[in-house]
NUSETI-168315 format. One record per residue (C-alpha): residue number from 1; residue in three letters; x, y, z. Coordinates in Angstrom, 2 decimals, m for minus. Layout:
! residues N
+-----+------+---------+---------+---------+
| seq | type |       x |       y |       z |
+-----+------+---------+---------+---------+
| NUM |  ala |       X |       Y |       Z |
...
+-----+------+---------+---------+---------+
***
This chain:
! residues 183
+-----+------+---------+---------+---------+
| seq | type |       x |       y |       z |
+-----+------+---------+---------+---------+
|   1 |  unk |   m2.36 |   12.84 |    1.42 |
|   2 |  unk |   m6.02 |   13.64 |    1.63 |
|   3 |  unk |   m5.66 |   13.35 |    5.85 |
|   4 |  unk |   m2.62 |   15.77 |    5.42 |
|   5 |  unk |   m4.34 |   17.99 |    3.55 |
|   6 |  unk |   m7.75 |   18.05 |    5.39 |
|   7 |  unk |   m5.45 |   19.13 |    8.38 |
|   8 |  unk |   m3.02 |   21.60 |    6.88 |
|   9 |  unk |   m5.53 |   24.63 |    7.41 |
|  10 |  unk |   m5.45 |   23.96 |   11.33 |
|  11 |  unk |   m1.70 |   23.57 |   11.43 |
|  12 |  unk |   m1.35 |   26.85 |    9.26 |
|  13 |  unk |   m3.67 |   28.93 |   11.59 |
|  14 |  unk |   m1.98 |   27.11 |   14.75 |
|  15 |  unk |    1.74 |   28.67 |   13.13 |
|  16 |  unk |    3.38 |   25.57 |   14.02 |
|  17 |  unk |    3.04 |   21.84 |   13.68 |
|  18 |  unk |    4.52 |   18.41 |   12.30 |
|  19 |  unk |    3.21 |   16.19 |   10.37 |
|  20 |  unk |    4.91 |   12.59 |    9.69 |
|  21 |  unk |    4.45 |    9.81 |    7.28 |
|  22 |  unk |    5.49 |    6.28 |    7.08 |
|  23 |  unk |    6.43 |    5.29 |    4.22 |
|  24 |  unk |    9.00 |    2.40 |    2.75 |
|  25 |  unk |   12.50 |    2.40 |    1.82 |
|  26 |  unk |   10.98 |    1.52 |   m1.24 |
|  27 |  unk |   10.19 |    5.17 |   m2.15 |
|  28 |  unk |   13.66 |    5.44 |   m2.48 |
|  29 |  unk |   14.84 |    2.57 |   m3.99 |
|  30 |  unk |   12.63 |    0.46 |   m7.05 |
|  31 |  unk |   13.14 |   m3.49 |   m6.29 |
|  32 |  unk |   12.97 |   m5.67 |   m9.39 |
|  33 |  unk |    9.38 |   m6.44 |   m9.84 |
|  34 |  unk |    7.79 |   m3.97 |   m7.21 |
|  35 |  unk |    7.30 |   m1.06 |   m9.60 |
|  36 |  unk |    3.77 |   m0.25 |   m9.06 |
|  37 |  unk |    3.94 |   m0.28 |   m5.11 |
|  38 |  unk |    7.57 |    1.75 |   m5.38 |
|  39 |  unk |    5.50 |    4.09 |   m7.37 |
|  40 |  unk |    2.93 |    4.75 |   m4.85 |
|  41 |  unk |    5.99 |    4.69 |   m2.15 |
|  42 |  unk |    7.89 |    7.47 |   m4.37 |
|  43 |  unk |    4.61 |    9.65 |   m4.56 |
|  44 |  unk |    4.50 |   10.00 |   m0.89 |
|  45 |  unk |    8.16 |   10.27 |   m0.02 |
|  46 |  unk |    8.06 |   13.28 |   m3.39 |
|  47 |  unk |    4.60 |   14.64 |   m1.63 |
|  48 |  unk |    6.87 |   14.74 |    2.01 |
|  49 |  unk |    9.60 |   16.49 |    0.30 |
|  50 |  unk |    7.94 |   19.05 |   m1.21 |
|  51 |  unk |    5.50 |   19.49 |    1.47 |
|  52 |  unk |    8.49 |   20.44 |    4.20 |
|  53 |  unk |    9.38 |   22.85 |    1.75 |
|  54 |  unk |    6.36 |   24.73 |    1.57 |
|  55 |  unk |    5.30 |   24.41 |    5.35 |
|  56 |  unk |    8.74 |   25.76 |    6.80 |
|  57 |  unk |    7.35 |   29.60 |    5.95 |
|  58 |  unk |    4.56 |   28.49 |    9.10 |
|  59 |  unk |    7.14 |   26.30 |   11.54 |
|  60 |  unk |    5.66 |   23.46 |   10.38 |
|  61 |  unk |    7.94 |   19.98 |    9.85 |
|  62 |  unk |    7.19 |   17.47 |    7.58 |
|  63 |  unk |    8.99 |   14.30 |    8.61 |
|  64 |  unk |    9.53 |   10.19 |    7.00 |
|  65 |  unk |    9.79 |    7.15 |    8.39 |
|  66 |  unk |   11.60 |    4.92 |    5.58 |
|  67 |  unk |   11.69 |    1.38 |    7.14 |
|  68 |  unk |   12.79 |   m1.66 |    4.89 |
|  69 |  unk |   10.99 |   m4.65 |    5.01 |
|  70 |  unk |    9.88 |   m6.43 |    9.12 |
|  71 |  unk |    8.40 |   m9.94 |    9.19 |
|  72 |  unk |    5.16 |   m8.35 |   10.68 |
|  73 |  unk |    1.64 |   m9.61 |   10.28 |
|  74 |  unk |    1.66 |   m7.26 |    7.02 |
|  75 |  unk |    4.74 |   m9.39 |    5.60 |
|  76 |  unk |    2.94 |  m13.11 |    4.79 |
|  77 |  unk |    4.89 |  m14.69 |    2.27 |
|  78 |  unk |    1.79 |  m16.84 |    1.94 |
|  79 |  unk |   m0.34 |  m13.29 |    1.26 |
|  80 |  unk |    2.42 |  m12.07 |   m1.50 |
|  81 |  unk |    2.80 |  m15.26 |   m3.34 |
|  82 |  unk |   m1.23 |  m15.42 |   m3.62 |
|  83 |  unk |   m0.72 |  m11.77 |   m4.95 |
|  84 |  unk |    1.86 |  m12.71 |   m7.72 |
|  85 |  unk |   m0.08 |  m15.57 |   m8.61 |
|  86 |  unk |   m3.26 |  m13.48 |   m8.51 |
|  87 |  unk |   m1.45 |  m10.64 |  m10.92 |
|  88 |  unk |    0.03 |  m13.49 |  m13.08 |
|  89 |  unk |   m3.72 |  m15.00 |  m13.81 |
|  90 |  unk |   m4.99 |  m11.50 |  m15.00 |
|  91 |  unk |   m2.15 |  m10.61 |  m17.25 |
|  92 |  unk |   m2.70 |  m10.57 |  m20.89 |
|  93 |  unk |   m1.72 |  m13.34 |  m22.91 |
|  94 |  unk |    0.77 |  m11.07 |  m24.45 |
|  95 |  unk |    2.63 |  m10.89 |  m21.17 |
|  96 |  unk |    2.50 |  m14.15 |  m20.06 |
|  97 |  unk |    4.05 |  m15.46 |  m23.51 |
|  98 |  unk |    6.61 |  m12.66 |  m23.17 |
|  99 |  unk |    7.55 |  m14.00 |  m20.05 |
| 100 |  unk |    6.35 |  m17.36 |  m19.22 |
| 101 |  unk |    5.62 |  m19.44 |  m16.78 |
| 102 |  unk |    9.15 |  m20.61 |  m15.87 |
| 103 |  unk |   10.24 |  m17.48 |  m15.80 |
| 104 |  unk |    7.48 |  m16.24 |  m13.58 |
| 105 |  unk |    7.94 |  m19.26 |  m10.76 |
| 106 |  unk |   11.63 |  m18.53 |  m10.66 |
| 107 |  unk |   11.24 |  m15.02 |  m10.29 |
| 108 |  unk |    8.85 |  m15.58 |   m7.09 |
| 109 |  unk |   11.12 |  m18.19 |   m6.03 |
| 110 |  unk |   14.11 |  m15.67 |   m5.79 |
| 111 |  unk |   11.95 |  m12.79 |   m4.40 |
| 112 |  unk |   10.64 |  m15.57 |   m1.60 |
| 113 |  unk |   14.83 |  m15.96 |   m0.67 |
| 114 |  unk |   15.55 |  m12.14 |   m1.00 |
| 115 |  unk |   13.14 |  m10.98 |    1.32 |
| 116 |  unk |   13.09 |  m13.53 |    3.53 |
| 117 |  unk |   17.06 |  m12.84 |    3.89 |
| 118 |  unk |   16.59 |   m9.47 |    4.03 |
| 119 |  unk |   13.77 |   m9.00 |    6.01 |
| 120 |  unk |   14.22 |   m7.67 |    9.50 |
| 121 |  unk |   12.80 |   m9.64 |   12.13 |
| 122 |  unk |    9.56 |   m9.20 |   13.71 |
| 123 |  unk |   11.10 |   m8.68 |   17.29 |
| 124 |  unk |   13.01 |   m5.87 |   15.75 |
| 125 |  unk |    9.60 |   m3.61 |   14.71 |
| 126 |  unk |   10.77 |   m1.29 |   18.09 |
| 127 |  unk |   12.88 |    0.18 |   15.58 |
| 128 |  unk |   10.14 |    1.52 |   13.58 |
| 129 |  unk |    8.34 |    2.54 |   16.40 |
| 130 |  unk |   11.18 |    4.19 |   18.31 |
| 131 |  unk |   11.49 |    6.64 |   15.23 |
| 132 |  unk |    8.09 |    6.98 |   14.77 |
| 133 |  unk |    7.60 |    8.42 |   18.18 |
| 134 |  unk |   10.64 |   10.45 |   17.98 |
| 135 |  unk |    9.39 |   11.81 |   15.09 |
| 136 |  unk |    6.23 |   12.56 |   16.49 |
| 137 |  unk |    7.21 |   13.64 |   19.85 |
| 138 |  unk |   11.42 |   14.21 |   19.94 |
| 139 |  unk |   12.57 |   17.21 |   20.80 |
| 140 |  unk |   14.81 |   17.91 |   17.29 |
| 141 |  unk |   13.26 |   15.28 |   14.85 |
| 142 |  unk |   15.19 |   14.14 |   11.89 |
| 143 |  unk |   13.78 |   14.70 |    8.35 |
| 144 |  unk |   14.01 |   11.29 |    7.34 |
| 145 |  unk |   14.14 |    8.33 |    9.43 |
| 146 |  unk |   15.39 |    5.17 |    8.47 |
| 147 |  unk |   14.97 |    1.99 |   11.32 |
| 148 |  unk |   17.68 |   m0.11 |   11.99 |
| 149 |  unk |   21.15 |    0.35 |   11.47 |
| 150 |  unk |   21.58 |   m2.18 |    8.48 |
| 151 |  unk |   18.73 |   m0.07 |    6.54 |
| 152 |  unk |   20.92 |    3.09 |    7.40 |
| 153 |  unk |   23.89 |    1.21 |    5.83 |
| 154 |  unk |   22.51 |   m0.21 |    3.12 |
| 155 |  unk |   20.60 |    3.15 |    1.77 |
| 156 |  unk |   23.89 |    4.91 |    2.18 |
| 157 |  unk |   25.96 |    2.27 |   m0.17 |
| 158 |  unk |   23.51 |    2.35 |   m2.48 |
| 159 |  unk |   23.44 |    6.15 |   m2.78 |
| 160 |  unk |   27.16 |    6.23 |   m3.07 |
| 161 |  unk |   27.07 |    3.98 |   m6.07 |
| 162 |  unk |   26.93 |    4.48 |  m10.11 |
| 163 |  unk |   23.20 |    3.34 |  m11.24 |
| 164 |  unk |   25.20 |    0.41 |  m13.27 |
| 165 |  unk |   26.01 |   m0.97 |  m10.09 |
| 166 |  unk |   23.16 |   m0.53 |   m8.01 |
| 167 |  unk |   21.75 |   m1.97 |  m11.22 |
| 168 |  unk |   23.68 |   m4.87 |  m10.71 |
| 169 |  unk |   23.25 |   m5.54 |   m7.43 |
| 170 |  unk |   18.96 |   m5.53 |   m7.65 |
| 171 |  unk |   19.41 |   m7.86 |  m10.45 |
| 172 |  unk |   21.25 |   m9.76 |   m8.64 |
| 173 |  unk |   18.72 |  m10.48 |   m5.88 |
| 174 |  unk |   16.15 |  m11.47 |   m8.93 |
| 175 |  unk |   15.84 |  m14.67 |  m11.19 |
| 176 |  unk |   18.40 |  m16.07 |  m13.83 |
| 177 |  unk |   15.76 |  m17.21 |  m15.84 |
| 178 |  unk |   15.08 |  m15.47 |  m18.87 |
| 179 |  unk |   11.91 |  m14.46 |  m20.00 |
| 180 |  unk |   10.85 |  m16.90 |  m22.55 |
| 181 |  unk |   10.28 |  m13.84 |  m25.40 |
| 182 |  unk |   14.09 |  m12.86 |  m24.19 |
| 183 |  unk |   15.82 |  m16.38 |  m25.37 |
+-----+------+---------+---------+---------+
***
């Protein structure tokens, strides 16, 4: 945002321009359990939106790249499980009796399966990068990119669907343990 910014004045006087960001599919969608990082992803993706809005009066685009998750040097399972554990160790006692330890192991267990299964392969980052230079450089750039054609589907089901539903389906993809304060 603060890059964006810095550079808007030489893009306005210029009359023309794009900017693009890369975001997540998360800024759209809230996983169970990834609130605070699909906040930050939802700030951006809300700061894109509005920004196009208010740049189209000087020709310039504003542009996203939404990819879902790619088994990438960023994606160690190692890295995030060190993270939960990391977050579970400074919780408040209040929190950790709500939930409890069983609860919390099971709950990175079934994250572990869901986005390894979901994941997209590492070979497949060209998709990411494909739209990233078409967004940068393509002749007519879409507003929002989304790599890979199972992200595309995916996105599109769930925006067709009742929030009961989608509901279901992201609670689905989480534990069956219940918290222990939930019993």
């Amino acid at each position: 945002v603060r890059v964006t910014k810095t550079f808007l004045p030489l893009l306005r006087q210029a009359g023309r321009g794009r900017i693009v960001n890369v975001v997540s599919r998360a800024g759209r969608f809230t996983p169970v359990g990834f609130s605070a990082y699909s906040m930050s992803k939802h700030a951006l993706v809300s700061f894109s939106d509005g920004l196009r809005l208010d740049m189209k009066k000087w020709n310039i685009t504003v542009h996203t790249i939404e990819p879902i998750m790619y088994k990438t040097d960023l994606f160690n399972m190692d890295r995030i499980k060190a993270d939960f554990a990391s977050q579970w160790e400074e919780a408040s006692d209040e929190l950790k009796t709500a939930y409890g330890k069983q609860y919390f192991d099971s709950f990175v267990d079934a994250s572990e399966k869901a986005t390894c299964s979901y994941a997209r392969p590492h070979n497949k980052i060209h998709e990411v990068i494909d739209d990233i230079i078409d967004a940068v450089a393509g002749e007519e750039p879409k507003i929002c990119y989304v790599p890979s054609y199972i992200g595309k589907l995916i996105s599109k089901m769930f925006w067709c669907l009742p929030f009961e539903v989608r509901d279901n389906i992201a609670l689905r993809l989480t534990t069956d343990v219940k918290p222990a304060a939930a019993k």
